[in-house]
C-alpha positions in Angstrom: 6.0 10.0 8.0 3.5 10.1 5.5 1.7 13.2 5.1 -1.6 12.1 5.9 -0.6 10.4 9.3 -0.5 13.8 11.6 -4.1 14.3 10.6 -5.5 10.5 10.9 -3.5 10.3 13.9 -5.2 13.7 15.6 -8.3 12.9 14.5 -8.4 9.1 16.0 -9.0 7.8 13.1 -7.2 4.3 12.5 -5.7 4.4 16.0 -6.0 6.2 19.6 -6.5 9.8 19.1 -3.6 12.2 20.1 -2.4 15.7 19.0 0.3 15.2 16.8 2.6 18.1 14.8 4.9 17.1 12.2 6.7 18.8 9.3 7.4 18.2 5.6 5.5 16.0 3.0 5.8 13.2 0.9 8.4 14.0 -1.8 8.8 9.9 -3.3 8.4 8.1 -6.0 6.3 5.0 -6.0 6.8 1.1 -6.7 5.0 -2.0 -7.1 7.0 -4.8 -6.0 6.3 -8.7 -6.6 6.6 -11.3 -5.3 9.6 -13.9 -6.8 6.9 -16.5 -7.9 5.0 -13.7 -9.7 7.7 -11.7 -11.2 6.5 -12.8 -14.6 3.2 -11.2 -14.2 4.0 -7.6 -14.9 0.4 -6.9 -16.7 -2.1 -5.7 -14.2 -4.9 -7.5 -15.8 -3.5 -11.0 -14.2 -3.3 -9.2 -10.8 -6.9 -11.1 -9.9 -6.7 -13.2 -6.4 -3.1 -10.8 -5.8 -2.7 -9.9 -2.1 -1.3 -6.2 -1.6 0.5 -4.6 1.2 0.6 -0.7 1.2 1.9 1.2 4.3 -1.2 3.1 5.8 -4.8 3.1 5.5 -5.2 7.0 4.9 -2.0 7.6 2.4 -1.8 8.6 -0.9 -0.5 5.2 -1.2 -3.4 3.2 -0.7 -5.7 5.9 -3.5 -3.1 5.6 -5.9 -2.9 1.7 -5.9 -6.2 1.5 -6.2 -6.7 3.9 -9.3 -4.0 2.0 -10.6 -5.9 -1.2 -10.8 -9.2 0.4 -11.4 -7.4 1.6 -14.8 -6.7 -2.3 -15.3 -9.8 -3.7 -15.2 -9.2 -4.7 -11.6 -12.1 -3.9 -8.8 -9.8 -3.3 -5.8 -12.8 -4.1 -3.6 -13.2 -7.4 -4.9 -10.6 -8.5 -7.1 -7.6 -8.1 -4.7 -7.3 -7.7 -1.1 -5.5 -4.8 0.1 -4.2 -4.4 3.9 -1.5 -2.2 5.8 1.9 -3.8 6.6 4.7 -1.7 7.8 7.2 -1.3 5.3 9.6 -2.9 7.9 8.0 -6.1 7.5 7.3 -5.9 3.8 9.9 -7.9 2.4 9.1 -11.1 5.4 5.3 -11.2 4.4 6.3 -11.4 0.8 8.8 -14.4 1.6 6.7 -15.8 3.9 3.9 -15.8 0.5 1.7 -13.8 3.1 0.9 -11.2 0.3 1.8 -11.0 -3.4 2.5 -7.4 -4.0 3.3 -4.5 -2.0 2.9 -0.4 -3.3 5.2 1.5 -1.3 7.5 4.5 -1.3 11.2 4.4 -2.5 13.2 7.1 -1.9 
């Protein structure tokens, strides 16, 4: 679970509020993965127009993509659209050419 999850869930925030406990942290690494048709584009600055996936709104996740492009040249509030997919179904939506990118964990 990412470490900001217990304490958006408990607080209702992004879903039905309920008292949750939970151990440990986030101790990954991070990765942007393309899509096939845009596995040439490996410069940020031709990011414009991209779709990313990243796997909840209230992780470290989300901040760090969006610093990411910020430090491209790329406004991630209106450059790019950015949503939450569940990593499960990642690798579908970028098949299925419903996002171009996705920032997630790798362990």
């Amino acid at each position: 679970m990412l470490s900001p999850m217990p304490l958006a869930i408990t607080m209702g925030v992004g879903s039905n509020r309920c008292l949750h406990h939970a151990g440990g942290g986030e101790h990954q690494r991070q990765a942007i993965t393309l899509a096939v048709k845009h596995k040439d584009k490996r410069d940020p600055k031709d990011w414009k127009g991209f779709k990313f996936a990243r796997a909840f709104d209230y992780s470290m996740h989300n901040y760090l993509l969006r610093y990411y492009l910020a430090e491209h040249g790329i406004d991630p509030d209106v450059d790019v659209q950015i949503r939450a997919v569940p990593p499960p179904e990642m690798v579908a939506n970028l098949r299925a050419e419903n996002m171009t990118a996705s920032w997630v964990p790798i362990r």
